[in-house]
N, C-alpha and C positions, 0 to 999 in steps of 0.2 A: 262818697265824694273824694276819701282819701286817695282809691284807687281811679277812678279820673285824673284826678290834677297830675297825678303820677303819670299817666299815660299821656297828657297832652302836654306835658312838660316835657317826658322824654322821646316823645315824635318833634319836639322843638329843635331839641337838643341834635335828636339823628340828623332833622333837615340840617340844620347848621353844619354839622359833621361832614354830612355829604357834598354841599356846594363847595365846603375847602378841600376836599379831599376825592380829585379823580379818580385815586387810584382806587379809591374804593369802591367808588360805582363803576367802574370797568370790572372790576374784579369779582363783585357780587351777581353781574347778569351774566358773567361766564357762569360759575355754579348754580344759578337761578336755570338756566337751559340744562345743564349737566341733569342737575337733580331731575326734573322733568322726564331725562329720558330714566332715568336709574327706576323714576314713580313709573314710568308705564309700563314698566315690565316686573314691578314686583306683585302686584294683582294674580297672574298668571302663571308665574315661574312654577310654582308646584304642581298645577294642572300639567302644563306643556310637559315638565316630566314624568308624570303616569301616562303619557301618550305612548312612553318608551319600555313600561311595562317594571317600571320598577317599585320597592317599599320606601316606606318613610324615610330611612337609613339613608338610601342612596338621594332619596331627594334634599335631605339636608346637605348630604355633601357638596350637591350643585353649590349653596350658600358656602359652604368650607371651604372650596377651594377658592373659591374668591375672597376670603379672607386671607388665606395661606400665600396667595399673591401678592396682597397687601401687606399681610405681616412682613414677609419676604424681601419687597422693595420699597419700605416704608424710610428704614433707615439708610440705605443707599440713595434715594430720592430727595432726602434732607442731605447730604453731602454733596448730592450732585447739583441742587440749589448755591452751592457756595461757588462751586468747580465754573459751571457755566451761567451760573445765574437765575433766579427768581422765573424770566419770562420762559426763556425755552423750555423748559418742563412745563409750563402750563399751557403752551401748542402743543407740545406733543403727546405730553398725557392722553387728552381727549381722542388722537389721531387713533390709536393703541386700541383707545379703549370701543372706536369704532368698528375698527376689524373683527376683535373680539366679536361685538354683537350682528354682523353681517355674518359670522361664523354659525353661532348659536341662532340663525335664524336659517341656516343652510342644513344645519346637523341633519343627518341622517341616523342614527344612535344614539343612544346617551354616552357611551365615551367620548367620542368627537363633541358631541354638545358638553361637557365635563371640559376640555382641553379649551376648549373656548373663552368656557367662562374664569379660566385659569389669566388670560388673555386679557379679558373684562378688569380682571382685580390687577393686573399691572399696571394696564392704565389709570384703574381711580385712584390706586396709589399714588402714581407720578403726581397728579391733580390737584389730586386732597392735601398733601404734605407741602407740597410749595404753597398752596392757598394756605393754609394756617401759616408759614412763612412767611409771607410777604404782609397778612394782613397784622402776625408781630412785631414787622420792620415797622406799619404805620401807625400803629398804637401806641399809646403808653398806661401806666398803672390806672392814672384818672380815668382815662376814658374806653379801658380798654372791654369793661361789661357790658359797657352798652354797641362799641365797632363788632366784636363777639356775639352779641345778642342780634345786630341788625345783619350781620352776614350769616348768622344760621337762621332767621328768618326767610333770607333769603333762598338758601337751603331749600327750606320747610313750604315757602312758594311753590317752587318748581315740585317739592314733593309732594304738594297738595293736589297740584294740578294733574301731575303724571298717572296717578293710579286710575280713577275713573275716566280719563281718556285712553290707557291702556289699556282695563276692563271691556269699554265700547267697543275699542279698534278690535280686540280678540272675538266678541260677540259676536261682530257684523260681519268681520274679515278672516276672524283665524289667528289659532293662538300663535304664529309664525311674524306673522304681523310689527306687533309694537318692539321686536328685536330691530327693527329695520328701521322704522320707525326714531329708534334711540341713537342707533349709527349716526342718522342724519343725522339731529340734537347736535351730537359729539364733533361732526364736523363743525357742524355753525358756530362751537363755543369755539372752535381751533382756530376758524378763520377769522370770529369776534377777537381773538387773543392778539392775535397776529397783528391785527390792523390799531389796535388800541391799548394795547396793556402796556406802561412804561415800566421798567426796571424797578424795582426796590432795594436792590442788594449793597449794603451799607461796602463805601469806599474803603475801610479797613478789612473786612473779608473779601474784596476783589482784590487788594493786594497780597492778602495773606494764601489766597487759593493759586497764585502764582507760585508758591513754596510747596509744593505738593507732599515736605515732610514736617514741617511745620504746621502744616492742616490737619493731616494724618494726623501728631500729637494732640495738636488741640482737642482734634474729635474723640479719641480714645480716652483723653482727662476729663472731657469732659463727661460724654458716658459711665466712666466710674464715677464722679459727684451724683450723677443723677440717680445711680441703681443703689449709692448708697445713703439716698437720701430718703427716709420714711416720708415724708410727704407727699413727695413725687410718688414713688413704690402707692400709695393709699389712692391719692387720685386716679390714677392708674387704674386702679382696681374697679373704681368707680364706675371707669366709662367702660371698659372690659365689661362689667353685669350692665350695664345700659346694651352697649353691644350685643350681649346672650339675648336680651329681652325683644331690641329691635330684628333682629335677624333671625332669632329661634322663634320667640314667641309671636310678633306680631307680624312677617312676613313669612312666617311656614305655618307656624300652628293656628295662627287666627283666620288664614284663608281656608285651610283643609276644615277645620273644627264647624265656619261658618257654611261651611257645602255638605260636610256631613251630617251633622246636626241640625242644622236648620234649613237645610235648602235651598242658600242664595244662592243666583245666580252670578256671573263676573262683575256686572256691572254694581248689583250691590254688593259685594265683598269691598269693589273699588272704591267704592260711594264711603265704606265705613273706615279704611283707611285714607284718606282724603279726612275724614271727620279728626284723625288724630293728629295728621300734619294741620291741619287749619288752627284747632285750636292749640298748638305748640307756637303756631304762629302769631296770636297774641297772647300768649302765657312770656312769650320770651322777652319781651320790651319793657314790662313790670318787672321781671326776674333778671333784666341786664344793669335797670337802673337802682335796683333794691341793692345788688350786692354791690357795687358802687359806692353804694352810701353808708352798707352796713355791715358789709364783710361778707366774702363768697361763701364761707362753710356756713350761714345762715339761713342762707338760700338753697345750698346743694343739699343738706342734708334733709330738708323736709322735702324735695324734690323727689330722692331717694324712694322715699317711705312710700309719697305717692303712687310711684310706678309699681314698689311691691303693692300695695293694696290692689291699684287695678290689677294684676296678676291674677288673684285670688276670685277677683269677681270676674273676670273671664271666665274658668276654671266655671263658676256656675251659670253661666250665660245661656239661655235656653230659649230666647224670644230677639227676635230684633232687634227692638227695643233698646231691649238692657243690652246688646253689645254695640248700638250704637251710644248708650247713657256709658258704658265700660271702656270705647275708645274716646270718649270726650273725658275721661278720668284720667286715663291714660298720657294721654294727650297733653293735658297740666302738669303733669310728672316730668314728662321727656322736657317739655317745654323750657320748666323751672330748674331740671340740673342738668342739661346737656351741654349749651353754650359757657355756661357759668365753669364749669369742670376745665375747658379748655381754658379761659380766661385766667385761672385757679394756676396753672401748670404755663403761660407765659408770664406770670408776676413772678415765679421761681427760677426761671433760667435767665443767666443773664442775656445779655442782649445779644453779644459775640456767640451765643450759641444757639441763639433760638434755630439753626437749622436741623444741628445734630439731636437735640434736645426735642421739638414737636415730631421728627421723626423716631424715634425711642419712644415717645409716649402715644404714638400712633400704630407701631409695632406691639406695644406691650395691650393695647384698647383692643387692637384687631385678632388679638386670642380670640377675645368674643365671634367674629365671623369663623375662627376657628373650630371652636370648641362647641358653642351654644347649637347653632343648627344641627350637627350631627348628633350631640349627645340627648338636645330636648328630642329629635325624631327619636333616636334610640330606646326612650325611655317612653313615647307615643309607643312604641312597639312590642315593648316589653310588660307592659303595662294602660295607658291611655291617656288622653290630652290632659286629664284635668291634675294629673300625680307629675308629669311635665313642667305644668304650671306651675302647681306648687312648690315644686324642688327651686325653679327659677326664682320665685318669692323668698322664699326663704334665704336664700345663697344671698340677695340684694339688701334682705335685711339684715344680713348679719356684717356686711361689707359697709354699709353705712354708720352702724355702731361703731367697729374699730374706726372709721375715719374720724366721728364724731370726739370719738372720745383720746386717739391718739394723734391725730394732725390738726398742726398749726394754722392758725391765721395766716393766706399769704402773705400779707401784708407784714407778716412779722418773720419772715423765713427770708433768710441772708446765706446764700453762699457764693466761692468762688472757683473759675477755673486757675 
């Protein structure tokens, strides 16, 4: 009953949240579409690259470089949010990230489809980094777990829907398809953006971005508080092993693992991720309004441990079943520490920076598109999925101890630029 009142308390709360706040409902069904296309083409992405004749190795890097992208112009994109403001980056983003996937749905090779998906990760950068901007211009401390928690659901919408529609379109049409597919998406959110998204960009950083050496300092002071601030550096690390986990393990290793091993076909590979965004999707509305009330590293850290455990039952996953029981585990994990982590990391920068700031901590996150894909295929290949997994387990639980035990309570972490 506990966790009822809780959940129809805090769908109270969102509705109320939402009728006063435009901007948040313009800005959640931009990435409520984005995500969608991002879902329909993560089903297939590793298939579409053994088309091309390549190992594990290279097909993580399709994932690497789009992280490398991201990392790349994560913190340019948070500056450039000051420079021109909140909206333009969130039309253009998506435009970017269109071309990219009209590219990679043209490839003729895997380099040319490599260079694309390079293309891919400029764009979701531009996207992603003003959408956590803007949505820290609209929040505050109070209520900033549950705006975080109702805009990654929104997220985990479009993510939930994208995969098994992506799965089918490849089934029936060709794994060339839902590239095309996602372009569109990306337009619609550019021309939804266009027609409806107001500004958020606080009148003292539209003056101060007039100073273009004044900006510059700020942003460089404030970068040094953030790299030398262990809390930030911890959360950080956080979403970084969240990142390995979503990009290495369950959009590389869990589709190959599930075709190898057991035989599904795209649509159910699609069907079982779908199972993980659904249930993140009501995992997060409990998990937005709990640390709210009782402090974010309450909730991040048992989040943590979740996601390593599914790891592990992955790793022995040998029947349907159990990997579709292993992404509904999973799934409450992601759920419980993903939006909470960001929420976590805008209670610490102050408000005049929140652009250089979610950009640095989006940069330092997106190693994980980095690093995870490449080295979990590398260690699929040197080795096998299930020695992969487990190194990924491990790595998450040992990243969640030091947080536990060496990072502060947002709530009690104060500093200045």
């Amino acid at each position: 009953m506990g966790i009822k009142r809780i959940v129809r308390q805090g769908a109270q709360e969102i509705s109320q949240q939402l009728k006063s706040n435009k901007t948040l409902i313009i800005l959640c069904i931009e990435v409520t579409i984005m995500m969608m296309g991002i879902g329909l083409v993560s089903p297939i992405l590793p298939q579409y690259a053994r088309t091309f004749g390549v190992n594990m190795t290279l097909i993580g890097m399709l994932i690497t470089i789009f992280g490398i992208a991201r990392m790349i112009v994560d913190i340019p994109a948070g500056r450039l949010t000051d420079k021109v403001g909140r909206r333009p980056v969130l039309i253009i983003g998506p435009l970017i990230l269109a071309i990219g996937s009209i590219g990679c749905g043209l490839a003729q090779n895997y380099w040319l489809f490599l260079s694309f998906r390079f293309i891919q990760g400029i764009g979701s950068a531009m996207y992603t980094t003003a959408a956590m901007v803007m949505l820290a211009d609209i929040s505050t401390e109070d209520n900033r777990g549950k705006l975080m928690s109702f805009y990654q659901g929104c997220i985990l919408l479009g993510a939930g829907l994208g995969p098994t529609m992506g799965g089918f379109l490849a089934q029936y049409f060709g794994l060339r398809v839902p590239f095309f597919a996602f372009a569109a998406l990306a337009i619609s959110a550019s021309i939804w953006a266009y027609f409806s998204l107001p500004e958020s960009r606080p009148e003292k950083i539209y003056k101060q971005s007039k100073n273009q050496e004044v900006l510059l300092d700020s942003h460089q002071k404030a970068i040094k508080n953030l790299l030398r601030d262990p809390n930030f550096l911890l959360i950080s690390l956080i979403t970084f092993g969240v990142f390995i986990t979503r990009q290495g393990a369950q959009n590389q290793i869990l589709p190959l693992l599930s075709a190898d091993r057991l035989g599904l076909n795209e649509g159910q590979i699609g069907f079982a991720l779908t199972i993980v965004a659904v249930i993140q999707l009501v995992t997060i509305f409990i998990s937005g309004r709990l640390s709210d009330r009782i402090g974010r590293k309450a909730v991040i850290t048992p989040g943590a441990i979740i996601i390593a455990i599914s790891l592990i039952m992955l790793s022995y996953t040998n029947s349907y079943s159990f990997l579709i029981f292993t992404c509904l585990i999973m799934g409450i994990g992601i759920g419980t520490c993903g939006p909470i982590s960001s929420a976590y990391v805008a209670d610490i920068i102050p408000k005049e920076s929140y652009s250089v700031g979610m950009g640095t901590y989006r940069a330092i996150s997106d190693l994980g598109f980095v690093i995870g894909p490449v080295l979990l295929g590398w260690l699929c290949d040197v080795k096998n999925f299930d020695f992969a997994l487990l190194c990924n387990s491990v790595f998450l639980f040992g990243v969640v101890l030091l947080f536990q035990f060496k990072a502060e309570e947002s709530h009690c972490v104060s500093w200045k630029v």
